[in-house]
TIFINU-72598 format. One record per atom (N, C-alpha, C): residue in one letter; x, y, z. Coordinates in pm, whole numbers, plus 50000, padded with zeros to 5 digits. Atoms other than C-alpha are relative to their C-alpha. Example, Ala and Ser with C-alpha at 12.3 -4.5 7.8 and 13.67 -1.06 7.14 Angstrom:
# residues 2
A500894988150000
A512304955050780
A500905012050000
S499184988149994
S513674989450714
S499235010950073
END
This chain:
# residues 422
X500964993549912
X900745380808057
X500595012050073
X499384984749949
X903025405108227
X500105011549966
X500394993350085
X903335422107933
X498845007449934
X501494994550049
X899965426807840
X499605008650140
X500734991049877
X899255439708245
X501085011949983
X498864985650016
X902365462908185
X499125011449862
X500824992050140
X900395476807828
X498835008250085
X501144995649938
X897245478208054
X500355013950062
X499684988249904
X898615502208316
X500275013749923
X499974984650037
X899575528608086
X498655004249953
X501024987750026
X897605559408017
X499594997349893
X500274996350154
X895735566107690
X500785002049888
X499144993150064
X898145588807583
X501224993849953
X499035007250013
X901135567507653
X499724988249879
X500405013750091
X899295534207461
X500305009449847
X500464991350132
X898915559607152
X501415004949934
X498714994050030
X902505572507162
X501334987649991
X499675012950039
X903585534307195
X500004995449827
X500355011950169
X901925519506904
X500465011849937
X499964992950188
X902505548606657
X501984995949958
X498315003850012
X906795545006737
X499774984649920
X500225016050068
X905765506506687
X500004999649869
X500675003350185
X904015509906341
X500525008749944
X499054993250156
X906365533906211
X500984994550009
X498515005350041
X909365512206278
X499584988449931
X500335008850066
X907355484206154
X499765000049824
X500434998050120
X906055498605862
X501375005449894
X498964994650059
X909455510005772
X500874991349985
X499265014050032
X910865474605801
X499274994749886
X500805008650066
X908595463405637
X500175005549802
X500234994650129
X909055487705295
X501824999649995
X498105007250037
X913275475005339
X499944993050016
X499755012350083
X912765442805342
X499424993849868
X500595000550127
X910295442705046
X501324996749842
X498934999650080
X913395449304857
X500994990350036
X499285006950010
X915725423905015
X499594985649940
X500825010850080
X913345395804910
X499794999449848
X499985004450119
X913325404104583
X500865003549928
X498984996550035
X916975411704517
X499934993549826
X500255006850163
X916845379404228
X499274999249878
X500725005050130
X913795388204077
X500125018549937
X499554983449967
X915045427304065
X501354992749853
X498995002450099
X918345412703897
X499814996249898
X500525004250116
X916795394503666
X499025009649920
X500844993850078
X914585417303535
X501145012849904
X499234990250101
X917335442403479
X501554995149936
X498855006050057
X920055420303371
X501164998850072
X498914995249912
X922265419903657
X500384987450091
X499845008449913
X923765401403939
X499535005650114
X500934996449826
X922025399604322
X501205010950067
X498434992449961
X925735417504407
X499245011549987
X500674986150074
X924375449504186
X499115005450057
X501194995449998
X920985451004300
X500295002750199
X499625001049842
X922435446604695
X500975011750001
X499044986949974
X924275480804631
X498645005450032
X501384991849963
X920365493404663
X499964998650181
X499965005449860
X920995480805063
X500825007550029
X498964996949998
X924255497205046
X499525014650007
X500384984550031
X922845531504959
X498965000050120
X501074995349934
X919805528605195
X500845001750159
X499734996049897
X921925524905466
X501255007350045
X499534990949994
X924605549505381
X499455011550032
X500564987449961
X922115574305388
X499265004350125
X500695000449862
X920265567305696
X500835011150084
X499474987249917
X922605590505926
X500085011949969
X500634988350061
X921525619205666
X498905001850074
X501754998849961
X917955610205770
X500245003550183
X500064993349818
X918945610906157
X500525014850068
X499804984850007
X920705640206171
X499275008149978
X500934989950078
X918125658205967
X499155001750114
X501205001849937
X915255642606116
X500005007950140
X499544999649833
X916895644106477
X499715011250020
X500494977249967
X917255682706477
X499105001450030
X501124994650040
X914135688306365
X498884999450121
X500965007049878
X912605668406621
X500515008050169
X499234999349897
X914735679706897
X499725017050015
X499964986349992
X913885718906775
X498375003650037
X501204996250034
X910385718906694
X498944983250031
X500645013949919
X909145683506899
X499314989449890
X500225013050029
X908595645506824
X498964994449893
X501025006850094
X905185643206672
X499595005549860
X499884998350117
X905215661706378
X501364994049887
X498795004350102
X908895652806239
X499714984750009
X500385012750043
X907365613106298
X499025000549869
X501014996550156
X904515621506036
X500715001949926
X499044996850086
X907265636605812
X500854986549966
X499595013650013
X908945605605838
X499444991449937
X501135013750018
X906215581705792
X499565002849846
X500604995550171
X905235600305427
X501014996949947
X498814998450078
X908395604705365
X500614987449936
X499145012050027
X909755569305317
X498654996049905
X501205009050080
X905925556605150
X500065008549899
X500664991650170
X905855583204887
X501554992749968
X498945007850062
X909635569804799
X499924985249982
X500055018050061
X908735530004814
X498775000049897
X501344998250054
X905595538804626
X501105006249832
X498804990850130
X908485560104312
X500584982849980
X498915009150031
X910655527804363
X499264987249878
X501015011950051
X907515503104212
X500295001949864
X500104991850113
X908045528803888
X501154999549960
X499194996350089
X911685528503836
X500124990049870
X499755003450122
X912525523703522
X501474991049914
X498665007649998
X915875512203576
X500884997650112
X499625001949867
X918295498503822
X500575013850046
X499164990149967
X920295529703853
X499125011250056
X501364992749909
X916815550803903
X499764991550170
X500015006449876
X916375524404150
X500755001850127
X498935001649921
X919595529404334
X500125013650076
X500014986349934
X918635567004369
X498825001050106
X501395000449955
X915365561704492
X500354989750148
X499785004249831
X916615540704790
X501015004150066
X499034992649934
X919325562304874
X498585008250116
X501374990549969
X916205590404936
X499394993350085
X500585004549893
X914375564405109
X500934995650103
X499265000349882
X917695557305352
X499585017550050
X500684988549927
X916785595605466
X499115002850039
X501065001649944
X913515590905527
X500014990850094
X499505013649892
X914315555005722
X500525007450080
X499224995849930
X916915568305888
X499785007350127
X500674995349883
X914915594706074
X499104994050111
X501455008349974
X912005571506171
X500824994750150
X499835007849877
X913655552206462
X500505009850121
X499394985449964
X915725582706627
X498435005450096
X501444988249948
X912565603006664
X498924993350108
X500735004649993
X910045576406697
X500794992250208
X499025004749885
X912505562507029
X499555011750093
X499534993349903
X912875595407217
X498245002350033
X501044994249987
X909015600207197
X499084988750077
X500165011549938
X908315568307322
X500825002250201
X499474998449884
X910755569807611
X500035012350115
X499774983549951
X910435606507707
X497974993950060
X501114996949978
X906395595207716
X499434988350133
X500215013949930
X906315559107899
X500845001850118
X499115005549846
X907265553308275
X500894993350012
X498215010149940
X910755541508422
X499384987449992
X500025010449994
X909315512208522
X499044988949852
X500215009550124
X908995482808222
X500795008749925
X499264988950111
X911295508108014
X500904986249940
X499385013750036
X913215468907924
X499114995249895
X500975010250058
X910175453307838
X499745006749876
X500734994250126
X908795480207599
X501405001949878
X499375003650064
X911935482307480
X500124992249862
X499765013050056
X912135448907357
X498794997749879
X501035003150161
X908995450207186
X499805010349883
X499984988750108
X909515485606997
X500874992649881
X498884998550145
X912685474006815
X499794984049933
X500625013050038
X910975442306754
X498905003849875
X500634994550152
X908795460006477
X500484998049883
X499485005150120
X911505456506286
X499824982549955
X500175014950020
X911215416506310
X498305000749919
X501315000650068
X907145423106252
X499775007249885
X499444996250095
X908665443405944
X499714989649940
X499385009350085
X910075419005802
X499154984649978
X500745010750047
X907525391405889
X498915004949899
X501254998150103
X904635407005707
X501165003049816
X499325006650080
X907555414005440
X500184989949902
X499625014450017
X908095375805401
X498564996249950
X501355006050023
X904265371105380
X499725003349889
X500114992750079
X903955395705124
X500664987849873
X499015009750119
X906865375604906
X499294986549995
X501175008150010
X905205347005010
X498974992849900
X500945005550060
X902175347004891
X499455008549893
X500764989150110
X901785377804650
X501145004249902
X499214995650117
X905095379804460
X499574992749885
X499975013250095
X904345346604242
X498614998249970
X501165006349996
X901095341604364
X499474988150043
X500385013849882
X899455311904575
X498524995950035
X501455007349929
X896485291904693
X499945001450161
X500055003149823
X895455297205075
X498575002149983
X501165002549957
X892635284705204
X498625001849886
X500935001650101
X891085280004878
X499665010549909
X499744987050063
X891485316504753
X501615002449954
X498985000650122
X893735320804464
X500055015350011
X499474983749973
X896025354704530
X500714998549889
X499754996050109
X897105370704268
X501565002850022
X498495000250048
X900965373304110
X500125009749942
X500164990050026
X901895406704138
X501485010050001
X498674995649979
X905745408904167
X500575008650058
X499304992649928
X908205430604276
X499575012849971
X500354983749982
X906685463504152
X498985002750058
X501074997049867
X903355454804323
X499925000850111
X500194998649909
X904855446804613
X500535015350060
X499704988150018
X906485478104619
X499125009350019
X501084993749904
X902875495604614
X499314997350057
X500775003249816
X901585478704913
X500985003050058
X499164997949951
X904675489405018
X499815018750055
X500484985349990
X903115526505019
X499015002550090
X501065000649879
X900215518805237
X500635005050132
X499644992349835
X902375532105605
X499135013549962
X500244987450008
X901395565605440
X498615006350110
X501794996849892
X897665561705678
X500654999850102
X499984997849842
X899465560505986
X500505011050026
X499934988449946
X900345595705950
X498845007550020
X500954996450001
X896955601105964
X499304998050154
X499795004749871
X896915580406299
X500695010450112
X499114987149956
X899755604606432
X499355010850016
X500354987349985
X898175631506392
X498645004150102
X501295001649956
X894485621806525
X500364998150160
X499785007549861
X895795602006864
X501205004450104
X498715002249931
X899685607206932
X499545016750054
X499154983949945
X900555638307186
X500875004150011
X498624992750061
X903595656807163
X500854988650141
X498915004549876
X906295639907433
X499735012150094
X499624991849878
X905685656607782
X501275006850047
X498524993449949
X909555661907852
X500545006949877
X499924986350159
X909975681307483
X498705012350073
X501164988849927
X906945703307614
X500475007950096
X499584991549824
X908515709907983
X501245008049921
X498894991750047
X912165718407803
X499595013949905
X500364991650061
X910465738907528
X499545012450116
X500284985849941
X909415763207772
X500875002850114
X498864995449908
X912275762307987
X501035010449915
X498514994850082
X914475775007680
X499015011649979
X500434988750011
X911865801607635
X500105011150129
X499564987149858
X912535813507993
X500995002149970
X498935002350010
X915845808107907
X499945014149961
X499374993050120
X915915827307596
X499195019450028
X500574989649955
X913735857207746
X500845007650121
X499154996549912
X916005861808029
X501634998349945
X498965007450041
X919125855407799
X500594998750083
X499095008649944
X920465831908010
X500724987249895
X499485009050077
X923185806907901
X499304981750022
X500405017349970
X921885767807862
X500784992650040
X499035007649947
X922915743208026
X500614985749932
X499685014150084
X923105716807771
X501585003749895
X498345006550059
X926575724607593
X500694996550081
X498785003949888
X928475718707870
X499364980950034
X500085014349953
X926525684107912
X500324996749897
X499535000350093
X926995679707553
X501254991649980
X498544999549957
X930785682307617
X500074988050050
X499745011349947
X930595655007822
X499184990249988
X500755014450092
X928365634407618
X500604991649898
X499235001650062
X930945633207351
X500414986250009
X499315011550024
X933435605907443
X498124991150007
X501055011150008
X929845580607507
X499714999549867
X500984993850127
X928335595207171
X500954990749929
X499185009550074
X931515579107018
X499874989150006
X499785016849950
X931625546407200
X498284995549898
X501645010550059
X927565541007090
X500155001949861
X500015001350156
X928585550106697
X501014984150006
X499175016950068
X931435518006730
X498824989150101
X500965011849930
X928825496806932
X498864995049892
X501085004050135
X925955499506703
X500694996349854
X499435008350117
X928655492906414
X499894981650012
X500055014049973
X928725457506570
X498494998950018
X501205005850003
X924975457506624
X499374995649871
X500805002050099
X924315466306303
X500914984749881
X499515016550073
X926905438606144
X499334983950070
X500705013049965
X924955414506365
X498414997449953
X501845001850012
X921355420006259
X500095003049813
X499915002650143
X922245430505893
X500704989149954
X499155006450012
X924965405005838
X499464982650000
X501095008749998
X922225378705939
X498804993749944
X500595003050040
X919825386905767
X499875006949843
X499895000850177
X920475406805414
X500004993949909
X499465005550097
X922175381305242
X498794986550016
X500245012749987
X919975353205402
X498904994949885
X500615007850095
X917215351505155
X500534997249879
X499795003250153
X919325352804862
X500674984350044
X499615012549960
X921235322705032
X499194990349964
X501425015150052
X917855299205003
X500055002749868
X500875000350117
X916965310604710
X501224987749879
X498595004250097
X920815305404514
X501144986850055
X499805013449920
X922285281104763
X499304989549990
X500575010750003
X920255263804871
X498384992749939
X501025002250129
X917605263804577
X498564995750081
X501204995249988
X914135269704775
X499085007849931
X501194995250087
X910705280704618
X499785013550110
X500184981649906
X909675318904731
X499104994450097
X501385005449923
X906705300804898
X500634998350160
X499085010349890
X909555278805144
X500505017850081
X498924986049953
X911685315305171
X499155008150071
X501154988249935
X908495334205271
X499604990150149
X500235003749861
X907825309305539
X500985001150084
X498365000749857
X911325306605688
X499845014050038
X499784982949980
X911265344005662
X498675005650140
X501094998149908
X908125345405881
X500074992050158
X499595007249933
X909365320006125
X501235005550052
X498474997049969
X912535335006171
X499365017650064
X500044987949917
X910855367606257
X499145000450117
X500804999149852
X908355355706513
X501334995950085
X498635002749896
X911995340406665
X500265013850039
X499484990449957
X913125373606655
X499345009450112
X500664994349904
X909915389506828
X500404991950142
X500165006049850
X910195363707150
X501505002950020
X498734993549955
X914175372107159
X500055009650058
X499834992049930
X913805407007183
X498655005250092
X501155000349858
X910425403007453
X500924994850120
X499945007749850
X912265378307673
X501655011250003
X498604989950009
X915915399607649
X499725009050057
X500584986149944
X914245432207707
X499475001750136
X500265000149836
X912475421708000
X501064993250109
X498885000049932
X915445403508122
X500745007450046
X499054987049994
X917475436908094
X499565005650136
X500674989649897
X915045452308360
X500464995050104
X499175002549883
X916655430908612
X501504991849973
X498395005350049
X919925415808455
X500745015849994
X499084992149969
X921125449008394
X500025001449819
X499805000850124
X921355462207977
X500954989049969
X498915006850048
X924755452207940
X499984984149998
X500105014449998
X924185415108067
X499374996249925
X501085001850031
X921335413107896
X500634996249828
X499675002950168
X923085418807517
X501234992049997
X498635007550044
X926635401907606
X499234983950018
X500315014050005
X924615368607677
X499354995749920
X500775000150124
X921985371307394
X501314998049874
X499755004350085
X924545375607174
X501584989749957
X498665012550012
X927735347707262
X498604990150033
X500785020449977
X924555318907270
X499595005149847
X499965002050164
X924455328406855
X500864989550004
X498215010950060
X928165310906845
X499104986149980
X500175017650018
X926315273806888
X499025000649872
X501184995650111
X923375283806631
X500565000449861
X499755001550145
X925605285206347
X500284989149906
X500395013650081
X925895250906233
X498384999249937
X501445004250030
X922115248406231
X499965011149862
X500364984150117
X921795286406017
X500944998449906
X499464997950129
X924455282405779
X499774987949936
X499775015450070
X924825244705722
X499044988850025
X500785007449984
X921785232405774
X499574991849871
X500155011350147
X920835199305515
X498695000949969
X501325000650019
X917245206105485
X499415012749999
X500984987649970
X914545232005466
X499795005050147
X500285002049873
X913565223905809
X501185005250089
X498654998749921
X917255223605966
X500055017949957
X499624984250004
X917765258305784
X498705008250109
X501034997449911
X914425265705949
X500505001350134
X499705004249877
X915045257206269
X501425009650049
X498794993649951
X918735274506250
X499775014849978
X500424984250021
X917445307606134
X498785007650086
X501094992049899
X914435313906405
X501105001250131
X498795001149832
X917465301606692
X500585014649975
X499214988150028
X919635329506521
X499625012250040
X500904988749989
X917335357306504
X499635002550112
X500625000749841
X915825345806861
X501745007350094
X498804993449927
X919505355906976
X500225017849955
X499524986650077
X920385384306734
X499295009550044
X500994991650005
X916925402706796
X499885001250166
X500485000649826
X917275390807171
X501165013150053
X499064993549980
X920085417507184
X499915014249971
X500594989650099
X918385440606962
X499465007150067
X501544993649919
X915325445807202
X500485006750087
X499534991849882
X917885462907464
X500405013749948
X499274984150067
X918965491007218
X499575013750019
X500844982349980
X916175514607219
X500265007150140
X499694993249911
X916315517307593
X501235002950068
X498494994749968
X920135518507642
X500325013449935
X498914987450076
X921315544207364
X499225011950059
X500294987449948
X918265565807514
X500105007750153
X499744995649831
X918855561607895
X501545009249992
X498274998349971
X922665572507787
X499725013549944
X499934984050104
X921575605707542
X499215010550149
X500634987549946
X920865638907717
X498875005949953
X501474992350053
X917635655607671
X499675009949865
X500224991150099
X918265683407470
X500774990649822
X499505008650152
X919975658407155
X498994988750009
X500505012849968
X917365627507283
X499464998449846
X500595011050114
X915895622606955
X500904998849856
X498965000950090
X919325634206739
X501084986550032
X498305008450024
X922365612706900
X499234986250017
X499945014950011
X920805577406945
X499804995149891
X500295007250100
X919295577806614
X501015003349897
X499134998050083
X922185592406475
X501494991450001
X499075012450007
X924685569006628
X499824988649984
X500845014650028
X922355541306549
X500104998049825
X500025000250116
X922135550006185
X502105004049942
X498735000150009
X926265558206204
X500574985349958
X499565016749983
X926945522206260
X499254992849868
X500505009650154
X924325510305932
X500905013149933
X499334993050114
X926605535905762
X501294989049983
X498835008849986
X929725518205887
X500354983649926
X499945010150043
X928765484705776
X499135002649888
X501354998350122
X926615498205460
X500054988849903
X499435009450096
X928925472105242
X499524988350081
X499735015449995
X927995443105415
X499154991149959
X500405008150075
X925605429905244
X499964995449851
X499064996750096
X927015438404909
X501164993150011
X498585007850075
X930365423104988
X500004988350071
X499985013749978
X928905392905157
X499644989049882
X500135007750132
X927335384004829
X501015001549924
X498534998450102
X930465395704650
X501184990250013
X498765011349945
X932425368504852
X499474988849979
X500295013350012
X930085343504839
X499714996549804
X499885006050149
X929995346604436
X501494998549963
X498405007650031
X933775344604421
X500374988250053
X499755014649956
X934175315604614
X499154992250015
X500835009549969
X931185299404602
X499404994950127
X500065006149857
X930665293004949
X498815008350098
X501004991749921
X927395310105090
X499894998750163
X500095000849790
X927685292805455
X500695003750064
X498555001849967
X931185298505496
X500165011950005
X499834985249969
X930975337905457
X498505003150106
X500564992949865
X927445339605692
X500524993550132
X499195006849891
X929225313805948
X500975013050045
X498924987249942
X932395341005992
X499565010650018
X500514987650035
X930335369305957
X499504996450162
X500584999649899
X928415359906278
X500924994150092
X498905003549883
X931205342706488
X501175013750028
X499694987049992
X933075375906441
X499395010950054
X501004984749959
X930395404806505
X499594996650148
X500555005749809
X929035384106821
X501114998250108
X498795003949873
X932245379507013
X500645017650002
X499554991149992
X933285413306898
X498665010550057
X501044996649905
X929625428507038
X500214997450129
X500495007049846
X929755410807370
X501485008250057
X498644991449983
X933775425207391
X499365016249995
X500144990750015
X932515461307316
X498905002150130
X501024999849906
X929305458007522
X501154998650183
X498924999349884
X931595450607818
X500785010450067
X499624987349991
X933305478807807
X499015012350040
X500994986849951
X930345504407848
X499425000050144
X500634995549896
X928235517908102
X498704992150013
X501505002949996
X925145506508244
X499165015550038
X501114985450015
X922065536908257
X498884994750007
X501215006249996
X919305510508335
X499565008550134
X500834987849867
X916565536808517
X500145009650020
X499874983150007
X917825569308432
X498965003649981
X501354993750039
X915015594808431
X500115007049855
X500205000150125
X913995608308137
X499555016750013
X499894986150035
X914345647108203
X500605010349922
X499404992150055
X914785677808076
X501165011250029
X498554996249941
X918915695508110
X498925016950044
END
């Protein structure tokens, strides 16, 4: 309920400049996990191992800090709501190519391309959000932006579900339409640039700066943003090794996890599509109750405690003896992982300066999925040499979470900075 009176209070404009960030980070989870769900039936089709086809993960998120950089500029030169539209095509006309390749190696190019389109989407879609929404609840909304990605990934799961194989619900027989169909429902975001364009308004604090640099540049006077710049630097660094640990906690969690059911622990897509849906509403109430925690815990508290209460969760998530138990250990997980998650958007942007706001968070955000691009690639690469699928996500998450909460420690807090222009 708080939440919903916090939604109420904003403006038109603001609600409009909300949801579109929302449904393009959603819709952009939602057309990368398409592909992690059907790593096995991907391998199998082209003769391969899940290893092989998990270099397509590897590439999408090598390229992502292409896409932020790019994007970022762009956004940062020529304002927020057009380079989101650019975005939003950009990644659906590439998952829409991927339905078509013809082979894995086409494949492997085709989600590089779509890491540059991804890549931009969160970056942009962040500073336009935060630059547009009031200080106060800046936690809460938080929590529920980068939570898109969780409602990604659940519709995702639903998708695999009930339309890779095909299924009975509620007495209507859905059709079995595999991995290249899901692929073009995977093209459908392409209407919410249509949304964008009709509803969203440009970010107010891109507007005020834009015509400050035109006084600027009419009076050549010097700006004042390299010199803040300068001393944005050392931070700019610290948030590329921070988000390396974010992103080994939220990829590291969940890449490898459906191939785990499927090859582990030998579940039907039906079982995998539910856990997968279950595990991402965990993730939505993580990063809601986290996010709004942040607003009076403070960021930093907020992600070092979210993510040292994973450590007990991993018995249940790796070594759980049942459907249920894995169940049960994979919504706890996520409810932590994602509870850590939901503080990101508004930390990396309370910490960026105005004139880079929609380049350096999404570029040190997408730095860090560069950093760990291998890890879902050489978690399956470990768990087919030794056999042991629990035993490499067990270390994988007792590692990244103690080494998060250590890093997090170290930084700054910036909970309530304004959101002006240098």
């Amino acid at each position: 309920m708080p939440v919903l009176r916090q939604f109420q209070q904003l403006t038109r404009a603001q609600r409009h400049a909300f949801l579109a960030a929302f449904l393009g980070w959603t819709l952009d989870s939602l057309d990368f996990f398409l592909l992690v769900f059907c790593v096995k039936a991907i391998a199998g089709e082209f003769r391969t191992q899940p290893s092989a086809v998990l270099g397509a993960v590897f590439l999408t998120q090598a390229f992502r800090p292409v896409g932020a950089l790019l994007f970022g500029v762009l956004a940062d030169r020529y304002g927020r709501r057009p380079v989101l539209m650019a975005n939003i095509l950009g990644f659906s006309v590439i998952e829409l190519a991927c339905a078509f390749a013809p082979s894995l190696n086409a494949l492997l190019v085709l989600r590089a391309l779509f890491g540059i389109a991804m890549g931009g989407e969160w970056g942009v879609g962040a500073a336009l959000v935060f630059e547009t929404l009031p200080r106060e609840g800046r936690g809460t909304f938080s929590g529920i932006l980068q939570e898109g990605y969780a409602v990604g990934s659940i519709l995702a799961s639903a998708a695999f579900g009930l339309l890779f194989a095909g299924a009975h619900w509620h007495g209507l027989a859905l059709p079995a339409i595999g991995w290249r169909g899901l692929f073009i429902l995977g093209a459908t975001p392409a209407l919410l640039a249509l949304y964008v364009q009709s509803q969203v308004p440009e970010s107010p604090v891109w507007l005020a700066g834009a015509q400050k640099r035109k006084k600027r540049e009419a009076l050549h006077a010097e700006p004042a943003w390299p010199r803040e710049l300068r001393r944005f630097l050392p931070t700019f660094l610290f948030l590329v090794v921070l988000m390396t640990a974010f992103m080994s906690f939220s990829h590291g969690t969940q890449d490898v996890y459906p191939t785990f059911l499927a090859v582990a622990a030998h579940l039907s897509p039906e079982t995998i599509g539910l856990i997968g849906v279950l595990y991402g509403a965990g993730s939505i109430g993580g990063g809601i109750v986290f996010g709004a925690l942040s607003e009076t815990w403070g960021r930093k508290r907020a992600i070092i405690t979210s993510a040292l209460l994973a450590l007990p969760v991993i018995p249940l998530y790796a070594y759980g003896h049942s459907a249920v138990m894995l169940g049960v250990g994979a919504v706890l997980m996520q409810f932590m992982v994602q509870g850590a998650w939901g503080v990101v958007p508004a930390y990396l942007t309370e910490l960026s300066p105005a004139p880079v706001r929609a380049t350096a968070p999404g570029l040190a955000y997408q730095l860090g999925a560069l950093l760990t691009s291998w890890n879902g690639k050489g978690q399956a690469l470990a768990a087919e040499r030794w056999g042991n699928y629990p035993a490499v996500l067990a270390v994988t998450v007792a590692v990244v979470a103690v080494a998060l909460a250590g890093l997090t420690a170290l930084g700054r807090e910036a909970k309530g900075r304004e959101m002006t222009e240098v």
